[in-house]
Steps between C-alpha positions, in 0.01 A plus 500: 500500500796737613582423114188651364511772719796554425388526079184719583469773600259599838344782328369199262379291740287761667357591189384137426325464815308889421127536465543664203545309223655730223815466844448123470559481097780735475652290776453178351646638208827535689509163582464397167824715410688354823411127432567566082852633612585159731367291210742688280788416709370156580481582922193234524581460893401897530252431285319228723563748751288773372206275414521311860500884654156610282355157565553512917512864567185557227322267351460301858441840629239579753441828350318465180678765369832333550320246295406707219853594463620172565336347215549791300874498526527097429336582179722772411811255608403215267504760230839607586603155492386456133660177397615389840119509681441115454802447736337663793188414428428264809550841687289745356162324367396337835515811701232618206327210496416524920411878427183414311351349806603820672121685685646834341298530132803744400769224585290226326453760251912578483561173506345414168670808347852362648437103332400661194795705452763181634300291287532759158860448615589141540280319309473169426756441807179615710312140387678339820220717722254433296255292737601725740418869325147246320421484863524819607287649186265270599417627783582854377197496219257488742659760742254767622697826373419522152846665445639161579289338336671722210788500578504081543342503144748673332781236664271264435551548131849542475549179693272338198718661261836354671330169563402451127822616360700272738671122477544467864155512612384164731114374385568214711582710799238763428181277465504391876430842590240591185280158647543659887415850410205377250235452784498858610180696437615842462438649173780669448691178610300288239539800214928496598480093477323519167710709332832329637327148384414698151897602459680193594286375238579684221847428544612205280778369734253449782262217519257637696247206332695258675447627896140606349385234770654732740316760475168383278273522813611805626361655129197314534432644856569823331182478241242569797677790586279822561682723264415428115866607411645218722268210355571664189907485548442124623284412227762637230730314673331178517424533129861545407634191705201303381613560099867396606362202638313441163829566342754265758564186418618396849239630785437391869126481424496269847529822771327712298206279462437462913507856493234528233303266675518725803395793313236381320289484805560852607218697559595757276338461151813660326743261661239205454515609108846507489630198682246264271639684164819336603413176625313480145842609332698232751285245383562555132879543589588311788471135327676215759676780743055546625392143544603502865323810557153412277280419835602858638422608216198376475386619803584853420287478133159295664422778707576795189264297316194637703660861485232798596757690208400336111905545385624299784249217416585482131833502587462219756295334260743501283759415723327200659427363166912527354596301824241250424565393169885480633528105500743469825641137601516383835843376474621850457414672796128537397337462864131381392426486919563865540296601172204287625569648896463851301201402314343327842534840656345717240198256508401695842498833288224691570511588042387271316712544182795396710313224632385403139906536407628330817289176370609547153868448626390191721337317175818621274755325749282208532492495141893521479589364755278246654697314699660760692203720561325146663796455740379855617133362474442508887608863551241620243188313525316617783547835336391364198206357680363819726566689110193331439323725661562839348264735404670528097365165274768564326716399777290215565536346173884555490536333869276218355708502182775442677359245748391299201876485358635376859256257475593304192622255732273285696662546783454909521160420374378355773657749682378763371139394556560378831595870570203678289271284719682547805501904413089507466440357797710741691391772295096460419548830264791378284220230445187731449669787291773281333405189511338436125726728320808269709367163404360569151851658404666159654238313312636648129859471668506135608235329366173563680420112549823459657449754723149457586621106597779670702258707705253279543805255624585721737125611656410153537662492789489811636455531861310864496204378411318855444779598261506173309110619449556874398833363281310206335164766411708734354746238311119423365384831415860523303446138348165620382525813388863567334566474160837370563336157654308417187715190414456394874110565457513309161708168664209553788245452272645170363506326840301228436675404178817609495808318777648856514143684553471226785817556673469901522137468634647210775770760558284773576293318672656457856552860561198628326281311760643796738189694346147327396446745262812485299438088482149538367683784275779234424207257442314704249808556328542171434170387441511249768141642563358205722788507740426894511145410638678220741698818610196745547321218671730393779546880659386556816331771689785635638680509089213786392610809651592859419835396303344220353206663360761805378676274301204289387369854360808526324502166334134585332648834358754292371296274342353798320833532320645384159681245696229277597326530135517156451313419844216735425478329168503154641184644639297468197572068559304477811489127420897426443599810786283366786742541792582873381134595569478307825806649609394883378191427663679375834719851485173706410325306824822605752459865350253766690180612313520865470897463448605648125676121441216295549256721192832482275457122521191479519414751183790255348313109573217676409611617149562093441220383222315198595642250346398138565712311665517171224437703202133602639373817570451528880180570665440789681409464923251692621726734648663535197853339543586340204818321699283214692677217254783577824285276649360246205807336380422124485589322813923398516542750246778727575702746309892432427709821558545544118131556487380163370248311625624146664396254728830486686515711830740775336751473806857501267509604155836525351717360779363756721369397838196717573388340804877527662472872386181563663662378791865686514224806443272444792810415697650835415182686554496310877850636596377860366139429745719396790799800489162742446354343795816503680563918444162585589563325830826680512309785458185473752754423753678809443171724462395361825857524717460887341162512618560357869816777523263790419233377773723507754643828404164672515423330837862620618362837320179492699574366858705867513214706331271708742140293436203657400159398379265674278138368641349708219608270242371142546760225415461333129463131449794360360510529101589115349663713192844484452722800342404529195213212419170591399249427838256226409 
């Protein structure tokens, strides 16, 4: 120090540490002579002892005017040295550096003006600061003194200029700061980052598209920005890297594409917008280097799909439909779990084009890649299942679809309807709302006999007995009704002729008995007319009530329909149809009078001419019946089930058992009397446990009540009526 004291004068050193600044300038421009005059003469020890006096006594100054002149001075040495500056350097940028954190505006201020000047001076030998002096602008663009702010600007674009122009600038040392420094929210931050991101671009040495990973996120963030001028910078930005990557032949498309994925669920429409635009480029481009990453990238498109904005669905659209038709093999890294995880997921969506598009990938993997996809079978089909029940029929159709292709094996067949059946009874609704549009589209699927045999298979034995009733009526209703059971109705129709007619109606059969009215429906289907009547015969009081008769009204509608043409024609051969009128007659005798069923058949027997019975007109009763030949066939005449007249007793026709039938029916129909009988028990005994627990609460209620009695009002007898019944 004695050394630089020594070279400069006091009057100088006053002057730098003087409020005035005109005094500071003129005395920094005496150090620049002194320290020009030691470079001259090569003294660099004096040297390093005038720049260790202005950065202790000054620049580390208390006094902010000390320094002002500090600063001011180190600038005006590093001109003096000229040539010689890089070599100290080391000694007079960090001093500068620590003044831009200084609380003083005017030092922060100063301090720009000094690292402009040093840096006009030296160079590219200033690159070895550059994280450093990046840092500090950082910080210094979003200072509050707009002179700063200035004065930070105009370094700011000289240190561009250096960087741009020079071979010893570091990417690889730079970038770790750009990715720390790309999460702030400032806007003056994010405008400085932009701009630095925009320059190191433009410079063909520096492959900023290679660290593009770095710093990709910290862009994306930048598009929901408040300012239009930032998501505007960004977006430039974005668009430039995204033509290089068009233009690259060698691309990590692997980080990038997680943070895609990220983005494209933002909540900003912008960002969403801009993050699927490149995934739909990545998929186009990416090839191999994306198969790993397909599921998350799936999962990033399902959702766009359903977009409130129209450009981010066509885009998805398009998106989902490139990665799609990209035929991707297992054995290369191609994981067919995650896709179908992904797809599982997006089932639960509450869209329904990414449901619809979520199925469309199930059946597409199944189609590809069958084997796989059923190793994954148990992770997806109770999803599949409970998909069943979603308000789209579009959906509905696609789950089925896809159901139908599992179960191309017997195996998943039986599966599958062991679930459907196991579903409705858990769920009544699936059943009521779903239930025909379900089976009919498994009927065109699988083959509606095979299913049908399947189902009836499994109700046979089923334990609820009052779902096996609601499940077999509305199997029924389907089997009656849809167009898609024709064939099965046809075959039906054939049973006493044909082996195969036979076997479906046997089939059907067992579980059908869970329901009198869909046997005498499966009875009239088939023609076997006199073991309809045996049917209709053996029920019981307790058979005819308020579901029976609902269903029985049903079956007469039904018979109003171009279905059962052929029966209503069979009418007009009283003779050869026998059992069909005594068993429309035994369903128009369970039916009540005034009820709309019973004048439909009615007004239907009675628009039957009178034939004769053996070729001879019939002779009118009294009353005017024209069916009494139900009671003049010659005696141990009886009527086979084909309609022709026989002696034999009609029991089996066709290998079918009729009497064994009647039977397994009235069997049935005893375990349905007995589990009725047993609820209603069930229930009394609960009614009257209820009933008992609310007497003794009003007695509780009572013993605690003040008494009075009204003598005014004499007590009333005791009314017999129950809630709600008419008194007799």
């Amino acid at each position: 120090m004695a050394d630089a004291l020594s070279v400069i004068p006091a009057a100088v050193l006053r002057n730098l540490a003087d409020k005035l600044y005109e005094k500071r300038k003129n005395a920094a421009l005496e150090v620049e002579g002194v320290v020009k005059q030691l470079a001259s003469a090569g003294d660099h020890d004096r040297i390093t002892a005038v720049i260790n006096l202005l950065t202790t006594e000054f620049t580390y100054s208390p006094q902010a005017n000390h320094r002002k002149g500090g600063l001011i001075s180190l600038a005006a040495a590093t001109v003096g040295l000229t040539n010689d500056a890089s070599h100290h350097l080391e000694q007079i940028v960090p001093p500068v550096l620590n003044s831009f954190s200084d609380q003083d505006s005017r030092v922060r201020y100063y301090a720009c003006e000094a690292l402009y000047n040093i840096a006009k001076v030296v160079r590219g030998d200033f690159i070895i600061f550059f994280n450093q002096i990046f840092d500090a602008l950082c910080k210094l663009s979003a200072d509050s003194d707009a002179n700063v702010q200035s004065a930070a600007h105009l370094l700011d674009r000289l240190v561009k200029d250096i960087v741009t122009e020079s071979d010893q600038f570091s990417i690889e040392e730079f970038i770790p700061l750009l990715r720390e420094r790309m999460n702030v929210l400032n806007p003056y931050v994010r405008q400085f980052l932009v701009g630095w991101i925009t320059v190191l671009d433009s410079v063909p040495d520096i492959d900023m598209l290679g660290f593009l990973p770095d710093f990709l996120d910290g862009l994306f963030n930048m598009l929901s920005d408040s300012s239009h001028e930032i998501r505007q910078q960004a977006d430039s930005a974005l668009s430039e890297f995204l033509q290089e990557i068009k233009n690259s032949p060698s691309v990590d498309y692997g980080r990038m594409a997680e943070i895609l994925v990220q983005r494209a669920g933002s909540p900003d429409e912008f960002t969403r917008l801009t993050a699927i635009t490149w995934i739909n480029e990545f998929v186009k481009l990416g090839g191999d280097q994306l198969v790993p990453y397909y599921a998350d990238i799936l999962g990033a498109i399902l959702p766009c799909i359903s977009d409130k904005e129209e450009k981010i669905r066509v885009v998805a659209r398009e998106t989902n439909e490139e990665l799609r038709a990209i035929k991707a093999d297992p054995a290369e890294a191609f994981d067919v779990g995650a896709i179908l995880s992904i797809a599982r997921r997006q089932l639960s969506s509450e869209w329904e084009a990414t449901r619809i598009e979520a199925l469309q990938w199930i059946s597409t993997l199944l189609n590809r890649h069958r084997t796989e996809v059923l190793t994954f079978l148990n992770d997806i089909f109770d999803t599949l299942l409970k998909a069943l029940s979603d308000p789209s029929d579009e959906v509905v159709l696609l789950v089925l679809d896809i159901h139908a292709c599992i179960a191309r094996d017997s195996h998943h067949f039986r599966q599958l309807v062991v679930f459907l059946v196991h579903n409705f009874r858990l769920d009544n609704s699936l059943l009521e709302k779903r239930g025909a549009l379900i089976i009919r589209r498994l009927c065109v699927l699988l083959n509606a006999e095979r299913v049908y045999r399947e189902l009836s298979t499994i109700l046979e034995g089923e334990s609820d007995l009052d779902f096996a009733s609601i499940m077999v009526q509305a199997l029924n209703l389907i089997l009656l009704t849809s167009s898609e059971l024709s064939e099965i109705r046809d075959l039906l129709k054939q049973s006493l002729v044909n082996s195969a007619g036979k076997d479906l109606y046997v089939s059907l059969y067992a579980s059908w008995c869970h329901s009198p009215m869909a046997i005498i429906s499966l009875c009239f289907l088939a023609q076997t007319y006199q073991h309809a009547s045996a049917v209709i015969q053996s029920l019981v009081e307790e058979d005819i009530n308020v579901k029976f008769l609902v269903q029985l009204d049903k079956l007469i509608r039904l018979l109003e329909t171009p279905i059962f043409t052929y029966l209503r024609l069979q009418l007009l051969e009283p003779g050869r149809y026998i059992w069909l009128f005594k068993a429309l007659y035994g369903l128009l005798m369970l039916l009540p009078q005034q009820s709309a069923a019973f004048k439909i058949l009615k007004t239907r027997l009675k628009a039957v001419p009178s034939y004769s019975f053996n070729g001879e007109r019939l002779k009118r009763t009294p009353s005017g019946d024209p069916y009494q030949f139900l009671h003049h066939m010659p005696d141990g005449f009886q009527t086979m089930e084909d309609g022709k007249v026989t002696v034999d007793g009609g029991s089996s026709h066709n290998g079918i058992n009729f009497d064994a039938r009647l039977q397994q029916f009235q069997q049935m129909q005893h375990q349905h009397r007995e589990h009725a009988k047993a609820q209603t028990k069930s229930r009394n005994i609960s009614n009257s446990l209820s009933k008992h627990y609310t007497q003794e609460v009003q007695i509780d209620e009572e013993s605690i009540r003040p008494q009075s009695i009204n003598l005014d009002v004499p007590p009333s007898r005791s009314s017999k009526r129950g809630p709600g019944q008419l008194q007799l």
